[in-house]
KOLFINU-232942 format. One record per residue (C-alpha): chain; residue in one letter; residue number from 1; x negated, y, z negated. Coordinates in steps of 0.02 Angstrom, whole numbers, plus 50000, padded with zeros to 5 digits. Layout:
BEGIN
{'A','A',NUM,{X,Y,Z}}
...
//
This chain:
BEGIN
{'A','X',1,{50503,53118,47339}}
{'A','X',2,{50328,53118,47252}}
{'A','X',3,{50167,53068,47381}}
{'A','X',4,{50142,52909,47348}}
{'A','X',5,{50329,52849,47362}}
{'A','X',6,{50326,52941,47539}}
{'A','X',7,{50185,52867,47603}}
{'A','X',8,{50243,52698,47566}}
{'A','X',9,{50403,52769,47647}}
{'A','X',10,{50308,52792,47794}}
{'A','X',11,{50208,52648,47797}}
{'A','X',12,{50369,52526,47800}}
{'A','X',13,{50455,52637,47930}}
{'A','X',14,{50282,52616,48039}}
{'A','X',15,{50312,52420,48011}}
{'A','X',16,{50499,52398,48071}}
{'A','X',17,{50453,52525,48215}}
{'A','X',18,{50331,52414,48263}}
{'A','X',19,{50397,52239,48241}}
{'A','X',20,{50556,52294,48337}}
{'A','X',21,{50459,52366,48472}}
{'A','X',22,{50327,52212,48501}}
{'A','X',23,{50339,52144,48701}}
{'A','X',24,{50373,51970,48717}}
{'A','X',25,{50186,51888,48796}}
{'A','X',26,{50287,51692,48794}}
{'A','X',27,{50440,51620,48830}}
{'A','X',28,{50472,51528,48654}}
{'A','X',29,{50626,51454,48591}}
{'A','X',30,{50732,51614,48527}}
{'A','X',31,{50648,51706,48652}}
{'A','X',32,{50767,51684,48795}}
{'A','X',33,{50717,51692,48977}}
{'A','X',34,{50826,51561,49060}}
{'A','X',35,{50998,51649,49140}}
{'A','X',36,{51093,51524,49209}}
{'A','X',37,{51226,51438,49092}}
{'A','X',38,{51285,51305,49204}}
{'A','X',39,{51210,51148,49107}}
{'A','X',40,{51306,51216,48957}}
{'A','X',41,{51457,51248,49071}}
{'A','X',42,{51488,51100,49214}}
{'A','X',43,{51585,50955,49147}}
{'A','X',44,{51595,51022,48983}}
{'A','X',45,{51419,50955,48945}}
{'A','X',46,{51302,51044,48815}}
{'A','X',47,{51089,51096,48881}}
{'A','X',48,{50982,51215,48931}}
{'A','X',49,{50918,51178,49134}}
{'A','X',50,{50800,51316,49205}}
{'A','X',51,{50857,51438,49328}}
{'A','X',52,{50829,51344,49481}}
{'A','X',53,{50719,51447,49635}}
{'A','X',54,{50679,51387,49801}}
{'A','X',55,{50497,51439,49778}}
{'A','X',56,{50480,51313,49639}}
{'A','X',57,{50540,51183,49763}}
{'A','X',58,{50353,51101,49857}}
{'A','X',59,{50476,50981,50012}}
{'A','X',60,{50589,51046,50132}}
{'A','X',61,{50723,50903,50104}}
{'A','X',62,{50823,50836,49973}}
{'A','X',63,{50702,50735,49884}}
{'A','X',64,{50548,50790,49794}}
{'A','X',65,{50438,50643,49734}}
{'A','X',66,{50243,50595,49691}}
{'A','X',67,{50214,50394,49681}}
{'A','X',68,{50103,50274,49661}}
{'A','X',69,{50092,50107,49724}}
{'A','X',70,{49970,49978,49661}}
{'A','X',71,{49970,49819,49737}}
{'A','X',72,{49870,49662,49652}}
{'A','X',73,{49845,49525,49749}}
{'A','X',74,{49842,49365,49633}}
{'A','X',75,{49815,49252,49759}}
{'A','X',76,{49802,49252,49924}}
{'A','X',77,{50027,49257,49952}}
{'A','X',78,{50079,49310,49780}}
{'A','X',79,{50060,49516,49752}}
{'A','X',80,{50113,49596,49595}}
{'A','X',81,{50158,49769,49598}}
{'A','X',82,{50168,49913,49491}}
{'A','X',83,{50254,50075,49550}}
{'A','X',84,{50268,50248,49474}}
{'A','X',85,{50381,50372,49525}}
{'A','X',86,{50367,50576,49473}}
{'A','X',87,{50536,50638,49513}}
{'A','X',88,{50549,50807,49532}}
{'A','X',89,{50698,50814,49639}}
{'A','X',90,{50817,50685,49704}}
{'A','X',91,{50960,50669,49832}}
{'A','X',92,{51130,50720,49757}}
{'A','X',93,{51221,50562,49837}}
{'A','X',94,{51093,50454,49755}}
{'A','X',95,{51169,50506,49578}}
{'A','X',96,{51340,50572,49638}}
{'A','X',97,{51300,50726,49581}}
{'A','X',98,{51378,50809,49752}}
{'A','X',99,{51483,50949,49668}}
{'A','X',100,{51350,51018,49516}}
{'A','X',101,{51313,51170,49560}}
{'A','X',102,{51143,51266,49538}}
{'A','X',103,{51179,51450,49569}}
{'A','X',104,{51041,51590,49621}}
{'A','X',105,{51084,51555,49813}}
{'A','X',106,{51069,51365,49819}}
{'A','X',107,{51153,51258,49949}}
{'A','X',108,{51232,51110,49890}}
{'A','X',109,{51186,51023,50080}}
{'A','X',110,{51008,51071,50083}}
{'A','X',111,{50976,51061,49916}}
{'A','X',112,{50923,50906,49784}}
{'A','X',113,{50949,50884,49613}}
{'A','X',114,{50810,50971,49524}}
{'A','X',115,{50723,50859,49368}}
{'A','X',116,{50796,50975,49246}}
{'A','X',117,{50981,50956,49292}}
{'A','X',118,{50949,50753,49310}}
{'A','X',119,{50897,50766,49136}}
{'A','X',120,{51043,50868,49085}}
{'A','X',121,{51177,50723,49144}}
{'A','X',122,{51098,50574,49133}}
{'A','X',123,{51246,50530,49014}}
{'A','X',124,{51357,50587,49134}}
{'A','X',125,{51490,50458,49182}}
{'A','X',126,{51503,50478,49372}}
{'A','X',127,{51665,50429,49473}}
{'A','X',128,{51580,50259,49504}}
{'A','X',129,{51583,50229,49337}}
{'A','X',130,{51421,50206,49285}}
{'A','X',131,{51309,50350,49210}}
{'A','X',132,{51193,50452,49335}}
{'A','X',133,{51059,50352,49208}}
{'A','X',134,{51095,50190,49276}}
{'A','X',135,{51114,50239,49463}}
{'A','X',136,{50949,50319,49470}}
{'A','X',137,{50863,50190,49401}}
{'A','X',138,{50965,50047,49525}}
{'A','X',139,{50917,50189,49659}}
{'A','X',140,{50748,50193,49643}}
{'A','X',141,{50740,50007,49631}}
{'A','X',142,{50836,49986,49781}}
{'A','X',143,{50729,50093,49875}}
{'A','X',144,{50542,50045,49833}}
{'A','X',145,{50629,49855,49842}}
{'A','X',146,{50649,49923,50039}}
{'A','X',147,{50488,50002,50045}}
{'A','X',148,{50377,49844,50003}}
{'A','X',149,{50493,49739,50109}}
{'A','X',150,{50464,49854,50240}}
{'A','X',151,{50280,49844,50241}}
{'A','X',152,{50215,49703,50128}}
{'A','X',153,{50329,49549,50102}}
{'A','X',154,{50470,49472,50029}}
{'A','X',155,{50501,49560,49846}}
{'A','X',156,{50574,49466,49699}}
{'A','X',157,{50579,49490,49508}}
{'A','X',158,{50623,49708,49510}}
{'A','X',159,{50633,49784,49347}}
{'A','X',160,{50641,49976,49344}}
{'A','X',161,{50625,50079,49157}}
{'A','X',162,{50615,50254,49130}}
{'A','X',163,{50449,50308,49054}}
{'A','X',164,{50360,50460,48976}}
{'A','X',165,{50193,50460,49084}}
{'A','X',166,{50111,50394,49236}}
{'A','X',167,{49943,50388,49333}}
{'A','X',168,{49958,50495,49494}}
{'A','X',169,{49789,50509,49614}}
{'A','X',170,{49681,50459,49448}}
{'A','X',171,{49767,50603,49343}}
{'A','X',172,{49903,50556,49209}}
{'A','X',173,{50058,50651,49218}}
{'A','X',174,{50167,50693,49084}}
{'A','X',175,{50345,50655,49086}}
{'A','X',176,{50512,50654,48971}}
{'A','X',177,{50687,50614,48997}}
{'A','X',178,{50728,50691,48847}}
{'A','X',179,{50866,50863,48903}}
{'A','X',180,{50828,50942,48741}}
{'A','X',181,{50639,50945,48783}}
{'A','X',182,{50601,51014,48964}}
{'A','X',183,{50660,51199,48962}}
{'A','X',184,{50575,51359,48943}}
{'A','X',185,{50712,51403,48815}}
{'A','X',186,{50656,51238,48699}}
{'A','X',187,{50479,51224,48714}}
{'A','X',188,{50349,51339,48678}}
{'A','X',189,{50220,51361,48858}}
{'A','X',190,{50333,51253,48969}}
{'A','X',191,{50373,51399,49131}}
{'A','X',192,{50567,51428,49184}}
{'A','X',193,{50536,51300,49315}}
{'A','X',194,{50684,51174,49340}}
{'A','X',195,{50578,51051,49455}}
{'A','X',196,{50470,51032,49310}}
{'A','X',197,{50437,50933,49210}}
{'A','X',198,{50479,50769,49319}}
{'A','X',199,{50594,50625,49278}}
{'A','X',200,{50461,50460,49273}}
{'A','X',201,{50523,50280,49326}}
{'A','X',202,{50412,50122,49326}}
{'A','X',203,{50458,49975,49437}}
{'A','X',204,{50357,49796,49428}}
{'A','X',205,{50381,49680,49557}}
{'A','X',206,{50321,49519,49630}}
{'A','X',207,{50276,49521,49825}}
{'A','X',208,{50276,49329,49934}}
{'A','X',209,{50162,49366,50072}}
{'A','X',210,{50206,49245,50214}}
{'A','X',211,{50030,49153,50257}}
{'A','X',212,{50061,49193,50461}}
{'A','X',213,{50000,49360,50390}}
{'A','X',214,{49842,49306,50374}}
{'A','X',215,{49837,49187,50521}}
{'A','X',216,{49870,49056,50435}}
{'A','X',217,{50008,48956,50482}}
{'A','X',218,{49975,48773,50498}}
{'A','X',219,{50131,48657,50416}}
{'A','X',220,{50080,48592,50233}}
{'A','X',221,{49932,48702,50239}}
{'A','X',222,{49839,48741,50064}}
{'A','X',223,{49844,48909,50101}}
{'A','X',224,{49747,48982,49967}}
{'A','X',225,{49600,48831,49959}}
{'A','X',226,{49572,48875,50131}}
{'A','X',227,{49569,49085,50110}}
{'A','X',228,{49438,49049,49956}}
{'A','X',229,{49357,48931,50067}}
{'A','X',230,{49330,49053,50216}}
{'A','X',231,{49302,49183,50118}}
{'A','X',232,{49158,49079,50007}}
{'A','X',233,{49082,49017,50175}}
{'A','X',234,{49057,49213,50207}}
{'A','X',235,{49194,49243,50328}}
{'A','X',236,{49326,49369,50320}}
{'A','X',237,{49492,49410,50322}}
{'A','X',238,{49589,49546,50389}}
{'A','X',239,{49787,49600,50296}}
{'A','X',240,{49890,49704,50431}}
{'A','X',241,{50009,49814,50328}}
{'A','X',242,{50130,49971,50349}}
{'A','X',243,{50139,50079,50207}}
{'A','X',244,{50287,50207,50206}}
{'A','X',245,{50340,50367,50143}}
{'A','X',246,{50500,50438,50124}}
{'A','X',247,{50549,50612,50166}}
{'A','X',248,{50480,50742,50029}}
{'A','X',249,{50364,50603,49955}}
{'A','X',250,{50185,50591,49938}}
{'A','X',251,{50134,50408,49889}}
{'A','X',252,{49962,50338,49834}}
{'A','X',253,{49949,50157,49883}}
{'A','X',254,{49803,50056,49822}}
{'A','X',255,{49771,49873,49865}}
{'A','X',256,{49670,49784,49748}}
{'A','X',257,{49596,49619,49801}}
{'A','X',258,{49601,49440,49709}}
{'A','X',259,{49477,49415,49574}}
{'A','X',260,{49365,49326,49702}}
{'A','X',261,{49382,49464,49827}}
{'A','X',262,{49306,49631,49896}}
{'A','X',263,{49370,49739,50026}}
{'A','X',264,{49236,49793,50124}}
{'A','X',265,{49322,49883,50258}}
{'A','X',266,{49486,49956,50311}}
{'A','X',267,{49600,50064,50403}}
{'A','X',268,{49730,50201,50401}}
{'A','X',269,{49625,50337,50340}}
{'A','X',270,{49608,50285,50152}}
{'A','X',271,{49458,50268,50071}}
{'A','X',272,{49347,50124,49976}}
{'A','X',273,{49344,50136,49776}}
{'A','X',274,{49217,50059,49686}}
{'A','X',275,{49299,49948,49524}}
{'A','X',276,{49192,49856,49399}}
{'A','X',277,{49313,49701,49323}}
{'A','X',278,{49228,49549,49214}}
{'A','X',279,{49050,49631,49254}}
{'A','X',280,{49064,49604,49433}}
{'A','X',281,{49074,49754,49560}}
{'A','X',282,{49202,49763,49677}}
{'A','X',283,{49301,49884,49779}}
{'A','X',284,{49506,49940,49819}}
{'A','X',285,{49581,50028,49961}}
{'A','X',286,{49671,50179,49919}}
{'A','X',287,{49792,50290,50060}}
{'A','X',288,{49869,50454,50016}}
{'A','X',289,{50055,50467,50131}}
{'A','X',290,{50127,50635,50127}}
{'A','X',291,{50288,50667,50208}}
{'A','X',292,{50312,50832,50089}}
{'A','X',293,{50329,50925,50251}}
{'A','X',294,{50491,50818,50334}}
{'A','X',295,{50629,50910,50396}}
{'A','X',296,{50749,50762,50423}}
{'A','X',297,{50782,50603,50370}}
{'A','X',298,{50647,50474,50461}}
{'A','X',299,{50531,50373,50359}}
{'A','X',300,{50352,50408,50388}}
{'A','X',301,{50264,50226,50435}}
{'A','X',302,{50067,50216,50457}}
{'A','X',303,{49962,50052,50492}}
{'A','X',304,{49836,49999,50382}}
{'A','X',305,{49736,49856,50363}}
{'A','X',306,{49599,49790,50258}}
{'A','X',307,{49463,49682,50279}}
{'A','X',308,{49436,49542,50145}}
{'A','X',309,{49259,49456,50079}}
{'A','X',310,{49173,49354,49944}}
{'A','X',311,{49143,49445,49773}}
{'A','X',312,{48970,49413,49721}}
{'A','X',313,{49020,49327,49539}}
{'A','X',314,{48960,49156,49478}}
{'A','X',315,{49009,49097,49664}}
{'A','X',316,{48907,49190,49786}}
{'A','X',317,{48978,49186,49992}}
{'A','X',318,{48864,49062,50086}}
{'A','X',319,{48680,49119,50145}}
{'A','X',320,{48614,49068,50288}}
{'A','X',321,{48460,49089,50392}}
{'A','X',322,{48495,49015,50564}}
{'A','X',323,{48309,49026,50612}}
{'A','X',324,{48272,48880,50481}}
{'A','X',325,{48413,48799,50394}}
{'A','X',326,{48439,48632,50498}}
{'A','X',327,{48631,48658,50597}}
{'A','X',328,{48642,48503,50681}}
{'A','X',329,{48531,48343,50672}}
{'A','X',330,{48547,48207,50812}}
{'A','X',331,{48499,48022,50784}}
{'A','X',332,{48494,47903,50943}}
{'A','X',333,{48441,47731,50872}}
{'A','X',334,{48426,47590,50993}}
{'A','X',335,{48425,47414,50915}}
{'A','X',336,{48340,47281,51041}}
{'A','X',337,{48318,47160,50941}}
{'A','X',338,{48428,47038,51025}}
{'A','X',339,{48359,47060,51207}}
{'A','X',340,{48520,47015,51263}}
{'A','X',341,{48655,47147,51180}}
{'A','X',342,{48564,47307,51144}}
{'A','X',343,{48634,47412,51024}}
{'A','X',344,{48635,47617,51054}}
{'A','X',345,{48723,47722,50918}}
{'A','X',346,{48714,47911,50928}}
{'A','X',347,{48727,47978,50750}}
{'A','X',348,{48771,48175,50754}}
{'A','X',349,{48760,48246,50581}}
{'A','X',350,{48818,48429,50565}}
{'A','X',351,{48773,48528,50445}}
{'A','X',352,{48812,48700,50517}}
{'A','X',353,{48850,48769,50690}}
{'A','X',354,{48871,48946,50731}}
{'A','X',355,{49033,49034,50787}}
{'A','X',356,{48941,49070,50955}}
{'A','X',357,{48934,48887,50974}}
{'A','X',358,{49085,48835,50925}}
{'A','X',359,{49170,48980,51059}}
{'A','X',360,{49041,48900,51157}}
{'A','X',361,{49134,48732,51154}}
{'A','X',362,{49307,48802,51162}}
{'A','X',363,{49345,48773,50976}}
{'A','X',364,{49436,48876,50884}}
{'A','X',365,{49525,48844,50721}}
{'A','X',366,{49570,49019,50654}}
{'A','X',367,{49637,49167,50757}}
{'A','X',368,{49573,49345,50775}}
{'A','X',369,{49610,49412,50577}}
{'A','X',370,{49476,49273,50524}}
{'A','X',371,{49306,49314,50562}}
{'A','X',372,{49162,49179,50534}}
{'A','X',373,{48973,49188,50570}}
{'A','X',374,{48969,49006,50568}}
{'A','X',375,{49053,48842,50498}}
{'A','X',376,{48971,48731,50376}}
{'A','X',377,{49005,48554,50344}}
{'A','X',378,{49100,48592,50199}}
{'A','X',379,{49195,48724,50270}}
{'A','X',380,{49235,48579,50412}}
{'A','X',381,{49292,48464,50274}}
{'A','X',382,{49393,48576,50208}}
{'A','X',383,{49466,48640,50365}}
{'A','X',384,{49523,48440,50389}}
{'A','X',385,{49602,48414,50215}}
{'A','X',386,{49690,48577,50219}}
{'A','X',387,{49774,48543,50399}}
{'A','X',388,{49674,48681,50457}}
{'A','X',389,{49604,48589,50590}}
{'A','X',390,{49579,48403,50653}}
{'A','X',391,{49391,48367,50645}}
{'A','X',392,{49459,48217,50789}}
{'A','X',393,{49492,48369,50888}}
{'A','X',394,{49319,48451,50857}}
{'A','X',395,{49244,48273,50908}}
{'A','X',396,{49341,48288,51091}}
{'A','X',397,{49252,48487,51078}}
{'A','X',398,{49062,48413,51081}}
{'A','X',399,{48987,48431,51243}}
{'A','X',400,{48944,48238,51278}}
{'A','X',401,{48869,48295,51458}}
{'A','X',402,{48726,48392,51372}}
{'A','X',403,{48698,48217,51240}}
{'A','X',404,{48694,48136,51375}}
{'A','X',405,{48551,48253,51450}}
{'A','X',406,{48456,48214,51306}}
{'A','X',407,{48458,48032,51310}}
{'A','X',408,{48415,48024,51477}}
{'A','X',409,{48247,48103,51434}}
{'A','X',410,{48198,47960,51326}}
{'A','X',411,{48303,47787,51350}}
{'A','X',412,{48218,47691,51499}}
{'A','X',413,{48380,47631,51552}}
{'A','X',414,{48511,47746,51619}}
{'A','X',415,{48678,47770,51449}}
{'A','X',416,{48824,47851,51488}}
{'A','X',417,{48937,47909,51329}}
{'A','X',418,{49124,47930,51350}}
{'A','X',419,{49145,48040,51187}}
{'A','X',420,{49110,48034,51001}}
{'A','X',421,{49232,48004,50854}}
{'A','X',422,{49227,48051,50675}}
{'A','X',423,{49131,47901,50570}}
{'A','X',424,{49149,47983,50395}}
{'A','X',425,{49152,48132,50311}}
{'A','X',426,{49018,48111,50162}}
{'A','X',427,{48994,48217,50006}}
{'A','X',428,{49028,48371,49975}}
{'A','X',429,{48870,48467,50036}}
{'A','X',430,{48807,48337,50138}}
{'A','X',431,{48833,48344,50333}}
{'A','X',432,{48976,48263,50417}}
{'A','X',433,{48944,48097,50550}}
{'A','X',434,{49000,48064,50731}}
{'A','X',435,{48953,47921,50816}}
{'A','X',436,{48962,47836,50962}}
{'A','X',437,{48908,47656,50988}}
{'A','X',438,{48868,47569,51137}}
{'A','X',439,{48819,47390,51188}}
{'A','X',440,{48712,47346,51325}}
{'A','X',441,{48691,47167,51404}}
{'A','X',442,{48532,47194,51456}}
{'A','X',443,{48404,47071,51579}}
{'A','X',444,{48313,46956,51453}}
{'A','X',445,{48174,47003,51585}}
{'A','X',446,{48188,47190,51539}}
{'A','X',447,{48123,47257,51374}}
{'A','X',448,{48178,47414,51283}}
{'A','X',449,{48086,47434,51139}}
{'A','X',450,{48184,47513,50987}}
{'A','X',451,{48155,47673,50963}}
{'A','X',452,{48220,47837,50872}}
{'A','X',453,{48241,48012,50923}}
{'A','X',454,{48273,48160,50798}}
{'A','X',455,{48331,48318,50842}}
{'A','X',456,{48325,48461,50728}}
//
């Protein structure tokens, strides 16, 4: 063999020496690393699943899931609801998947369903009849269907879809429920990890909140005139709630307020998030519930509870400055002009009255999740039309012994009034009247010039 042909020799032997000899730095298709053949093996089905390992497993029970809940308030007793649902491992009775085995030391009593293997036999006609598809997806909308109930309302309108992504703790998670695109063995970077990546579900819902949850409960109330109303008078509102996790979940719930609402303070350990909608600021409640760590079966319930107020928009909560803005205005006009049958009428016009005043007078018309700084005539009116409250009630509230004070300090003849009544409720903005009227045969000897007293 001349020189040249050798080194060329040489140089090709160098090249298959090398290319046969190259590590593998990535588990590629064709570059198997999964061992396990039981997806291609159970129930004569066809896959690739990842080896499972207990390591890869993050819960000590059955079920491995990250959700979020976001509830919307439209109103002040209708909630939509949007939840998302990373599955990463589920319970095997859930799918009646008791009997699929997963090798490398698993127990089938201890031990979920891995995301991988779901994938695998989600065509899989179980002995029910149906396909492990359709009873996850009736699972998990049986169970957040108890969760809500549990915690929020009455739930109505459930529809549950598989989908390929979700928001989780404001970070978007990617997910398939493709089998033939979640192994180490089929795509290039994904790691030999059968609880990854998870199975996603999407459920939408509609939540009826029953008004006594709010403290409202008067019969044929106009329940959500009234919670604007309170709310736009610059009261506020408090929502009791439980929000729930089930064992080896960790849920995000976030409660987003009306489009006329702001939470401005809460409970359970959450946090405030500031939101921007229409050009008007505003802000959610989000809680983080982790029951990763259960070892049985119990649900893990915490109490929560938000506080409800205006949102500054193109309707601003009421403003008031109690030092000058005019609360109640007292007219006592005495008509002598028949010296025989005087005339008193004592005109009270109310315009606001402070919450001190009203507790004052033993009137209360809302009970300890409504909290008011004061009640203006229109918040009054409304309170009558809604069946809030009976402003003839209010009427029996007023202190008549103190009016009565007062009158003694300027009629020259001793009036006694029995109580007031509602004359008319007046424009919207305006105050509301009580009167009382009294006539007086007096002693044609005895004047009592007319007169007028205002009280600010």
């Amino acid at each position: 063999m001349t020189a040249p042909r050798a080194r060329v020799a040489c140089f090709i032997l160098g090249l298959l020496i090398l290319s046969g000899g190259a590590p593998t730095i990535s588990a590629d298709p064709g570059d198997e690393e999964v061992v396990n053949t039981i997806c291609q093996t159970w129930n004569s089905t066809s896959g690739i699943c990842d080896d499972y390992n207990f390591a890869d497993d993050e819960t000590a029970s059955m079920e491995w899931v990250e959700g979020r809940y976001n509830i919307n308030m439209a109103n002040s007793t209708v909630m939509s609801v949007t939840l998302e649902w990373a599955i990463h491992e589920i319970r095997r009775d859930d799918i009646m998947l008791e009997d699929l085995p997963l090798g490398n030391g698993s127990d089938s009593s201890t031990d979920g369903i891995p995301a991988d293997y779901i994938r695998n036999y989600l065509d899989y006609v179980t002995l029910s009849g149906s396909t492990v598809r359709d009873m996850l997806l009736n699972s998990v909308s049986s169970t957040v269907t108890g969760l809500i109930d549990n915690g929020f309302g009455t739930t109505s309108g459930v529809q549950t879809s598989y989908v390929n992504q979700i928001t989780y703790e404001d970070q978007t998670l990617q997910c398939t429920d493709d089998r033939d695109q979640d192994s180490a063995d089929e795509v290039a970077g994904l790691p030999n990890d059968a609880y990854n990546p998870p199975l996603c579900l999407r459920t939408t819902l509609a939540i009826s909140v029953d008004p006594a949850e709010l403290g409202l409960t008067a019969v044929g109330m106009d329940v959500e005139r009234v919670y604007q109303g309170l709310l736009t008078m610059g009261g506020l509102v408090r929502t009791d709630m439980n929000l729930t996790a089930l064992p080896g979940h960790a849920a995000s719930y976030e409660f987003v307020p009306p489009s006329y609402g702001t939470i401005v303070n809460m409970s359970g350990g959450g946090d405030l998030v500031p939101a921007t909608s229409g050009g008007y600021s505003y802000n959610y409640a989000r809680w983080n519930v982790n029951h990763k760590d259960a070892s049985d079966d119990e649900w893990l319930n915490q109490s929560a509870a938000v506080t409800m107020a205006r949102r500054d928009t193109t309707t601003r909560p009421v403003e008031l400055d109690l030092s000058n803005d005019r609360g109640i205005r007292v007219d006592i006009i005495v008509d002598a002009s028949d010296e025989r049958a005087t005339t008193i009428e004592v005109r009270l016009g109310i315009h606001h009255i402070g919450m001190d005043t009203l507790n004052n007078w033993n009137w209360n018309f809302v009970d300890d999740r409504v909290s008011v700084p004061w009640v203006t005539s229109d918040g009054l009116r409304l309170a009558h039309h809604t069946g809030l409250a009976n402003l003839s009630d209010f009427a029996e509230k007023v202190p008549i012994e103190d009016l009565n004070e007062l009158m003694g300090e300027y009629s020259p003849v001793k009036l006694t009034l029995i109580h007031l009544y509602l004359h008319h409720l007046m424009a919207q903005g305006a105050s509301i009247l009580f009167i009382n009227r009294v006539s007086l045969v007096q002693n044609p000897h005895q004047a009592i010039g007319a007169f007028r007293v205002k009280l600010q």
